[in-house]
N, C-alpha and C positions, 0 to 999 in steps of 0.2 A: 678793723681791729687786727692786730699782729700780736703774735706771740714770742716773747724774749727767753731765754735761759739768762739765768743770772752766771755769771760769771768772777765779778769780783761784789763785796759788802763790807762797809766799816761805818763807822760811827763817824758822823759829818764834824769835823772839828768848826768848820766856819757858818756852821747854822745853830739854831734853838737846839738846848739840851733835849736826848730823847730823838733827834732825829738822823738816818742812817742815810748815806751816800751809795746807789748801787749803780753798778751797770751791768747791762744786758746785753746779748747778740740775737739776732735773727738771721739762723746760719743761711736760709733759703735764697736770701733777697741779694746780697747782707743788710743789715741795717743794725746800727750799734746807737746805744740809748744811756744814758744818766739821768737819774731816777733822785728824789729827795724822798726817803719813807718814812712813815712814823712807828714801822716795826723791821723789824731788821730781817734777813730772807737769805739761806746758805746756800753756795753754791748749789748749780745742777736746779736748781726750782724755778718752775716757771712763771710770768708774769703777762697779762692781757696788758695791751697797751692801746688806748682809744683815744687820738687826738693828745693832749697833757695828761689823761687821766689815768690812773695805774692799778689795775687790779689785780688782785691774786684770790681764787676762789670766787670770785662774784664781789670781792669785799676792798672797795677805794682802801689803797694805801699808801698814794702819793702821787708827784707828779712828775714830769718831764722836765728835766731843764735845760737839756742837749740830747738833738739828735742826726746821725749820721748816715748818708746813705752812699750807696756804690752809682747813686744816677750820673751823677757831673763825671762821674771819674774815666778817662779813660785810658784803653788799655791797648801802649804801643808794641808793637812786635816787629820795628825799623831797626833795630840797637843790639849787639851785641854784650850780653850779660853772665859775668863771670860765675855767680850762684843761681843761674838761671829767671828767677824770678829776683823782682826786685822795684822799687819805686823814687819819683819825683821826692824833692826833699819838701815841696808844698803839700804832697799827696797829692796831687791832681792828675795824676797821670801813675799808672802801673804800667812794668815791664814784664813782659817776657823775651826768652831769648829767642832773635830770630831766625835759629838752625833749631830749636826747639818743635816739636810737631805740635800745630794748632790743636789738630784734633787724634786725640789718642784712641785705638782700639782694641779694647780689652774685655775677650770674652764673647764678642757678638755684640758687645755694647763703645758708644761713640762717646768719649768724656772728651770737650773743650776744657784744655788747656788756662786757656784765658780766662774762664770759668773760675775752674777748680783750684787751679796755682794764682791768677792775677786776682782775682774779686773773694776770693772763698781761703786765701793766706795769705798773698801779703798787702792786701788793703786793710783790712782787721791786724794784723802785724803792727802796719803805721798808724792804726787809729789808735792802739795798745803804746807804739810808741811815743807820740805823741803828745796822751795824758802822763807821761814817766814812770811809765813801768820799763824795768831791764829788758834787753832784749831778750834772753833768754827764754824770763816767760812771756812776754808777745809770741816769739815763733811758739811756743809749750803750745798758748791758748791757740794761735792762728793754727796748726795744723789738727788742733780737736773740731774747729770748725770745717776744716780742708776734708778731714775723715768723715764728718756728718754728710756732709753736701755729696761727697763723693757716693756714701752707701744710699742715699736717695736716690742715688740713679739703679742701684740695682746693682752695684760693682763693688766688690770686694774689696776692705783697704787693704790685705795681701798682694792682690792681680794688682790694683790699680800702683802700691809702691813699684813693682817688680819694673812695670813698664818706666814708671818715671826713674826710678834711679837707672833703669838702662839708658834712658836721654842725659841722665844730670851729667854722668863721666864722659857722654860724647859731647857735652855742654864744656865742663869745666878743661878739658885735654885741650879746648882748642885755643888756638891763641887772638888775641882780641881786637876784631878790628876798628871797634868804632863803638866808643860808650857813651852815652848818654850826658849831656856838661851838668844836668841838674841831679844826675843819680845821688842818692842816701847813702852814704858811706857807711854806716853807723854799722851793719853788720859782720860788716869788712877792721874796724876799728875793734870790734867788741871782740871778736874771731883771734885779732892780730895775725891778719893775714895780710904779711910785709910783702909778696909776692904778689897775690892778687891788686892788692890797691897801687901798688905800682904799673903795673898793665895797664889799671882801668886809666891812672892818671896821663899814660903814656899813649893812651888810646880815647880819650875826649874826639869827638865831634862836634865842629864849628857851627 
């Protein structure tokens, strides 16, 4: 059994009156879920999840009708990437930048990278983009997830931004040698960053 936070809730327009459309994150693992309920559940509430079965309180309220994990996905660090992190346009495959440090150390404590930016923002990012949500709020929710996962290790989301934005400008300064032919533009397009996607287009690897 796994535990979701709900994240988004509405009223299922293409099912039986009365019944509600949710989905959930499992910030741990990741694991992202869509739920059919027959009671409707607001953000931030949690949900047991058992195979299709869906509880809240000990009490079935629906079921599974998609669910996504971080297992197949993975996560390259061969590619030079303009906002550091970043993904396949299948999702199959996560970026990170590789002048990027794997593994960060903040505090006495060891946070991967590939973790916390590739599995823990922007795979929940693309799975949010995916169903048509804006980007906007994909990255909003992906980085409440990035901050959950982060403070389960015991690291502070103060220390742990401090260290990443010291990499992002030694990320973003640099000039780009080699981008990925499948990368997601969409956040680069959303941005209108005329600069950036000309690099990246000028910087494709064969």
């Amino acid at each position: 059994m796994a535990r979701f936070e709900v994240i988004e809730h509405q009223r299922d327009r293409n099912e039986k009156l009365g019944e509600y459309r949710i989905i959930g994150i499992n910030f741990l693992d990741p694991e992202y879920v869509k739920i059919i309920a027959s009671v409707d559940v607001e953000k931030g509430q949690f949900l047991d999840v058992d195979g299709d079965a869906v509880r809240m309180n000990g009490n079935l309220i629906g079921k599974v009708i998609e669910m996504k994990d971080g297992g197949s996905v993975r996560v390259s660090t061969s590619y030079d990437i303009k906002y550091t992190g970043g993904y396949s346009l299948d999702g199959s495959t996560v970026y990170l930048d590789e002048h990027f440090p794997k593994i960060m150390h903040i505090k006495g404590k060891d946070v991967d990278a590939r973790e916390s930016i590739g599995l823990h923002h922007e795979l929940p990012e693309k799975w949010l983009s995916d169903d048509g949500y804006e980007y906007p709020y994909a990255h909003e929710v992906a980085t409440g997830i990035e901050k959950k996962y982060v403070e389960s290790l015991g690291v502070t989301w103060k220390d742990y931004c401090d260290e990443v934005d010291k990499n992002l400008r030694n990320v973003y300064s640099r000039k780009l040698g080699k981008s990925p032919p499948s990368l997601d533009l969409a956040p680069y397009l959303y941005c209108r960053d005329h600069e950036a996607l000309k690099e990246i287009r000028n910087s494709h690897s064969d």
